[in-house]
C-alpha positions in Angstrom: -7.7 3.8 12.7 -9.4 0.2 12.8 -12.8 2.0 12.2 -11.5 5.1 10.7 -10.2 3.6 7.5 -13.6 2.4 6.4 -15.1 6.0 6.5 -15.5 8.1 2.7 -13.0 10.7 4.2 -10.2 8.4 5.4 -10.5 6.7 1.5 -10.4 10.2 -0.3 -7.3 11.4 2.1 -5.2 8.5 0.6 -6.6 9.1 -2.6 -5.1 12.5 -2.4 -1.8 10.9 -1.1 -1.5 8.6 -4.1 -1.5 11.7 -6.6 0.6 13.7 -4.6 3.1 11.0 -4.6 1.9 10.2 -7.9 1.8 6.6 -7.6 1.8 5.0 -11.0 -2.2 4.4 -12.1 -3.4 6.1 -9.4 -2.0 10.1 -10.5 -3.9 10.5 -13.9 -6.2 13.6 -13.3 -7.7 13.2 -17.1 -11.2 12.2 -15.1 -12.1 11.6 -11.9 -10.9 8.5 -9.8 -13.2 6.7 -7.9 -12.6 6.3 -3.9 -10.1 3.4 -3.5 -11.8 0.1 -1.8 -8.9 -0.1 1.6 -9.4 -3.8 3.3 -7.4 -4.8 6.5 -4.9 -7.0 6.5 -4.9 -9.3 9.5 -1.8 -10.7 11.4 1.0 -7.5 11.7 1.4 -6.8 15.2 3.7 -3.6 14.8 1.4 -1.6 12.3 -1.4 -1.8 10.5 -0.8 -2.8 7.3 -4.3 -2.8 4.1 -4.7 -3.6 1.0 -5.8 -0.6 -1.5 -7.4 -1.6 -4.9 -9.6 0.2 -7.6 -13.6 -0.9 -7.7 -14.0 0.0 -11.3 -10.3 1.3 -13.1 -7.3 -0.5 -13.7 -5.4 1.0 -11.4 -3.2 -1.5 -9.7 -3.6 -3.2 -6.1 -1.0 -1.4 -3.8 -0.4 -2.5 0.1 -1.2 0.2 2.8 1.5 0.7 5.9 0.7 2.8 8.7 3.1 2.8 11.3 2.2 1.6 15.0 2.4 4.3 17.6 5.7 2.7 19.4 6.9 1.3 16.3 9.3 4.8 16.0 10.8 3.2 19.5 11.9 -0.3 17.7 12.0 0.9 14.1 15.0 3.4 12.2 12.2 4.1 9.6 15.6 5.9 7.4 17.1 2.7 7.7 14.1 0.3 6.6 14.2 2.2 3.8 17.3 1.9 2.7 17.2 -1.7 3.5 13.9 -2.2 1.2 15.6 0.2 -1.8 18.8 -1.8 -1.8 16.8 -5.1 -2.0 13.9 -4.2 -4.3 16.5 -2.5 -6.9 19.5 -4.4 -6.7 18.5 -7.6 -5.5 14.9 -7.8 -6.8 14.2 -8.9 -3.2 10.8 -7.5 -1.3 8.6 -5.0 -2.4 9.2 -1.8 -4.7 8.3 1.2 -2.2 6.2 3.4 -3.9 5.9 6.4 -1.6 6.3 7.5 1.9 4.6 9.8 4.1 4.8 11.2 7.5 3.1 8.1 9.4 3.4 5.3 6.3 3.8 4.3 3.5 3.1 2.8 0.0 4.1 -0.7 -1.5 4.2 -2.9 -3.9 1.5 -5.9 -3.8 2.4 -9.4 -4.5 -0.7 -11.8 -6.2 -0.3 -13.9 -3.6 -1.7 -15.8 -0.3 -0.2 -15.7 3.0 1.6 -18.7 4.7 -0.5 -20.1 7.9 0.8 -21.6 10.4 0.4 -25.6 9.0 2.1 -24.4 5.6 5.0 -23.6 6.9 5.8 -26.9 8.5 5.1 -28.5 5.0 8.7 -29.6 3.5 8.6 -28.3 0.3 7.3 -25.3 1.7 10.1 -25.1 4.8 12.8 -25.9 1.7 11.5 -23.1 -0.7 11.8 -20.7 2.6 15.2 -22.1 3.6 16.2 -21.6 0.0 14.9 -17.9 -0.1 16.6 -17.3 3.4 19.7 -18.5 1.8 19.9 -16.0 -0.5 18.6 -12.9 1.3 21.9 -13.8 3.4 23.7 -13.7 0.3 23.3 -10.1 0.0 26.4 -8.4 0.6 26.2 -6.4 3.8 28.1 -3.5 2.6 25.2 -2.2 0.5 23.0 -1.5 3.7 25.9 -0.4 6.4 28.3 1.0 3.8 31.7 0.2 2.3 33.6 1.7 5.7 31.8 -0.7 8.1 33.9 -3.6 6.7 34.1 -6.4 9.0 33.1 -4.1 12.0 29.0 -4.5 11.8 27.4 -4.3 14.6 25.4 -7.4 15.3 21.4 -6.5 15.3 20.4 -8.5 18.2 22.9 -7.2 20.5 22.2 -3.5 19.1 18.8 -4.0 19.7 18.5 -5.8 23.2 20.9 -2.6 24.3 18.5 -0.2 22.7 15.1 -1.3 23.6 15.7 -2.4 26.9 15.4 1.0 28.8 12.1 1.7 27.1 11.2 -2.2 28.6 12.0 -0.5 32.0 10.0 2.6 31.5 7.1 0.1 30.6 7.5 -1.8 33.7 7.9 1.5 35.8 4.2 2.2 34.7 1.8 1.9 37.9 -0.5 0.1 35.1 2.1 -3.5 35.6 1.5 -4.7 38.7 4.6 -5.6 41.3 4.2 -9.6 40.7 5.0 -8.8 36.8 8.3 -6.2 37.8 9.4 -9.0 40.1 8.9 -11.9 37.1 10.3 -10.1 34.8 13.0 -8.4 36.9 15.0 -6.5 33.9 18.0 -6.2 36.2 18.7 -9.8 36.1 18.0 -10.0 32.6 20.6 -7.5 31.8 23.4 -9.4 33.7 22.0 -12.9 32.4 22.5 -11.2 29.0 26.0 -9.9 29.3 26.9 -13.1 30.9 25.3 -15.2 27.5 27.2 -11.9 25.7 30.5 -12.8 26.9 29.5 -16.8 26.5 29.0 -16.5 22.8 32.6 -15.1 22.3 34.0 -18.6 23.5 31.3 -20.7 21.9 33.2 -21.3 18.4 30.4 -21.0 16.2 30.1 -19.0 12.9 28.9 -15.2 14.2 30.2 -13.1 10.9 27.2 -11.2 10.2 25.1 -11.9 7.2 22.0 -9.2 5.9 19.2 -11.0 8.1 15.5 -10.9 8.4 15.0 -11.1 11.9 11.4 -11.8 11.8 10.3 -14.7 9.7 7.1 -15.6 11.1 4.2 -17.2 8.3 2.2 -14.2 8.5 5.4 -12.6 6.7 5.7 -15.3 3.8 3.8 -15.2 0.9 2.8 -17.6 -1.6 2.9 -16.1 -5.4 0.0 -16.9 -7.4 2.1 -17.8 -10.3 5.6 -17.6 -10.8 7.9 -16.4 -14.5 9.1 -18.9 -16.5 12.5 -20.3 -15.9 12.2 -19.2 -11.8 13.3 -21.9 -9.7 10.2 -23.3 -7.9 11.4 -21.3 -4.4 11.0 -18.4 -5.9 6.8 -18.8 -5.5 8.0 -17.6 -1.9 8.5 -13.9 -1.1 9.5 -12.9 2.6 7.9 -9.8 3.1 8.2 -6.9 6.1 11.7 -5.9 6.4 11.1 -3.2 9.7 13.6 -5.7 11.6 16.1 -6.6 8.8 19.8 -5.9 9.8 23.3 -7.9 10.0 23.4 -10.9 12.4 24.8 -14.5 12.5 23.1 -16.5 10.0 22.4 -18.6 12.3 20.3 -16.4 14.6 17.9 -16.1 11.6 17.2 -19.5 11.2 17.3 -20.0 15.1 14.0 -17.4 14.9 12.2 -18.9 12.2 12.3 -22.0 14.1 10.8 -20.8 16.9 8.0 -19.1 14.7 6.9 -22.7 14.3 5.7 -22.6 17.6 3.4 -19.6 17.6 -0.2 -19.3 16.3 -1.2 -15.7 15.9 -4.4 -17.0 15.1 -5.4 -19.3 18.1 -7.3 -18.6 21.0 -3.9 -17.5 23.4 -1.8 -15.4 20.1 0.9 -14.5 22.5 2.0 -17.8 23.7 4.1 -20.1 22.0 4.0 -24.1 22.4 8.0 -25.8 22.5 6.2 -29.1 21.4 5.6 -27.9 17.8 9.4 -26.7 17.6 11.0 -28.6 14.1 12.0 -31.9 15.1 15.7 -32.8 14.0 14.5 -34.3 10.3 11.9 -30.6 9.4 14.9 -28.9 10.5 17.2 -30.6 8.5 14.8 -30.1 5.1 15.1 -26.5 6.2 19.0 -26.6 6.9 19.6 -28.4 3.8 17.5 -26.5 1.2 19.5 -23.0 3.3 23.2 -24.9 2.3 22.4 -25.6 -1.1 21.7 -22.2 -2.0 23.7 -20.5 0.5 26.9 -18.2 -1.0 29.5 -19.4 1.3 30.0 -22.2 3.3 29.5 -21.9 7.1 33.1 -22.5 8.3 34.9 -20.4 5.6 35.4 -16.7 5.1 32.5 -15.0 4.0 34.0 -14.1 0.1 34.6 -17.7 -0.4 32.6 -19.3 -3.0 30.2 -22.6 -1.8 30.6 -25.8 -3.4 26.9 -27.0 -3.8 26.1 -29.0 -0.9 24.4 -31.6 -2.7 27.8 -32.1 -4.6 29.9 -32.8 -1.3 30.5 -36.0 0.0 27.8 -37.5 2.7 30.9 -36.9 5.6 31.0 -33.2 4.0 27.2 -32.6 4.0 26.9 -34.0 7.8 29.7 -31.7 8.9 27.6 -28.9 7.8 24.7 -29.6 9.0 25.8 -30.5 12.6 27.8 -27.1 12.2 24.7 -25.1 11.4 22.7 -26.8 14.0 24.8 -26.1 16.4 25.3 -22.6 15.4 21.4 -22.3 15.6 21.3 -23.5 18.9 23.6 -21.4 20.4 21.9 -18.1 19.0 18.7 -19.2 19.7 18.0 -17.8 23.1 19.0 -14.2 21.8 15.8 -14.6 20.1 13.9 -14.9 22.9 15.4 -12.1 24.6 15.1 -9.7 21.6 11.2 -10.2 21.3 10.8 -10.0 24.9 11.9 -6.6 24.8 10.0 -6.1 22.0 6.8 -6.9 23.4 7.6 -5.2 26.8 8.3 -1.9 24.7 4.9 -2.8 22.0 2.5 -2.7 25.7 3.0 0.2 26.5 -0.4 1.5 24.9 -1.8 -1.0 26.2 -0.9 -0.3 30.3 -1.3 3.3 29.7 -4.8 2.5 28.4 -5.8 0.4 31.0 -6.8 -2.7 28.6 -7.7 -5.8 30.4 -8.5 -8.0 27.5 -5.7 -6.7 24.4 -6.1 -8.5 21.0 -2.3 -9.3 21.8 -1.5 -9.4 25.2 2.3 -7.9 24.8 2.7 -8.0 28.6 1.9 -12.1 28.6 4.3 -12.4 25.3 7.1 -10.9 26.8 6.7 -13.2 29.8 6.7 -15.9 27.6 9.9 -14.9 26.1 11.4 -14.8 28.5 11.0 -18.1 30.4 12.2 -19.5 27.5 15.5 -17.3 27.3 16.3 -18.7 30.5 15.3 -22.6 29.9 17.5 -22.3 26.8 20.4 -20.5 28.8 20.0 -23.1 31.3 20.4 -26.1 28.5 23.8 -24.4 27.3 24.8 -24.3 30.9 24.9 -20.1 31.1 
């Protein structure tokens, strides 16, 4: 696909799936439409995502999605699309989906620039996406898992660990891993580390009702609008994009995986590794936790239909109870992160092994082991 796309057949193909679908500006058959210009979009590690613009109509700029080959394995493609509908028309929250096909689909495109890395450690910046985060949790679950679910929503980390971690073994069954990885990675002991953290969380007395999360808010899923409409609060130039890993978990887990986005650089010489010394210090994550209270729906120790005072409103003792409450809710949830992408990227090399690739783009394989380490060091600091 990386070379296919910029070939005159690949462009008239999607032309032909844009007036099927009859994508608005792009179905009028009054004259003929040139071939659509289809650029790359670095950064997306689970498809491959383009841009698709007009050389010489009107026709507006729409964003390409073609889905990964074992993104079917991590991905309910039903569900994601329920989960963008519901936000795009109720919530005015991600992109409008314009059409779907078997492999992909078609979305709205934002006038805007992707976050890097340094941006999102700026404080206004981390405010504005503590802010947004707020209110994407603000969503009421019920709209995605339905009226029936009530308070019995299964939690998307532990849904996900449980579901992706067989394919993780059939990855490290390949005879492309070699023993010394199967023995590092040893998936048996992960499994009963897991259920023992599992059972830990129940006594940890932190705030675990689920909220409509992200799951993945890493910069090369932020965007920076261009301009903003009048009378929008300055956080709204930020729009979260990608919602193939959106479902309910602790709020807290959320915030717990953003921070540790801070420590990645997808586009650095070793992508797949993450550095622990550019984790938030206490003070960038408190801009982040406070801008995420102030325009949170509820407050963090309350039930979840209680309305918020605003937090700027509450006393200073109020306003530090909250915080240390959210931090410490972050910090118990944060090693599930770690074990929910090592899966991941155990399950995402499997191309890779198959194909014998000694030198990936994105070494999944190294990622995962990554990942892990870290889920243990942070089990190890709760004393799990």
């Amino acid at each position: 696909l990386s070379r296919q796309f910029r070939s005159s057949a690949f462009a008239q193909q999607l032309l032909d799936i844009l007036r099927i679908l009859r994508v608005p500006s792009w179905s009028q058959t009054t004259a003929p439409h040139p071939l659509p210009c289809i650029q790359k979009v670095a950064g997306s590690f689970t498809n491959a995502v383009f841009f698709v613009s007009s050389p010489s109509t009107s026709s507006r700029t729409l964003l390409l999605r073609v889905y990964g080959p074992s993104s079917d394995t991590l991905i309910p493609r039903l569900r994601e699309l329920q989960v963008l509908h519901v936000l795009s028309s109720r919530s005015k929250i991600g992109p409008r989906i314009y059409g779907t096909f078997t492999n992909g689909r078609l979305e709205e495109y934002f006038d805007s620039v992707t976050l890097t890395a340094t941006d999102i450690r700026e404080p206004q910046i981390s405010g504005y996406i503590g802010a947004r985060m707020a209110e994407l949790h603000g969503v009421d679950v019920k709209t995605i898992e339905g009226q029936s679910h009530g308070s019995n929503v299964e939690i998307g980390v532990r849904k996900n660990v449980h579901s992706w971690l067989p394919h993780a073994r059939d990855v490290l069954a390949l005879p492309g891993v070699t023993p010394a990885i199967r023995k590092e990675l040893d998936l048996d002991k992960f499994q009963m580390k897991w259920g023992s953290y599992m059972r830990w969380l129940k006594t940890a007395h932190v705030d675990a009702h689920p909220v409509l999360c992200h799951n993945d808010a890493q910069y090369g899923n932020i965007l920076r609008l261009n301009s903003v409409e009048e009378g929008k609060p300055g956080h709204h130039q930020i729009i979260v994009v990608d919602f193939e890993y959106a479902s309910p978990n602790p709020a807290a887990f959320d915030i717990a995986n953003h921070f540790h986005e801070w420590t990645a650089n997808y586009h650095g010489p070793t992508p797949h590794l993450l550095d622990p010394t550019l984790y938030p210090t206490r003070a960038e994550q408190r801009t982040f936790l406070a801008a995420y209270l102030e325009n949170r729906i509820t407050p963090v120790d309350a039930p979840f239909d209680s309305p918020a005072p605003v937090f700027s409103e509450l006393s200073p003792t109020a306003r530090e109870r909250e915080l240390i409450a959210l931090e410490n809710a972050v910090r118990v949830w944060s090693p599930s992160s770690h074990a929910m992408w090592a899966m991941w990227g155990l399950v995402q090399a499997r191309e890779d092994v198959l194909g014998h690739v000694v030198n990936p783009d994105f070494d999944y394989v190294g990622y995962a082991r990554c990942r892990m380490a870290a889920f243990y060091r942070e089990l190890a600091t709760l004393g799990v």
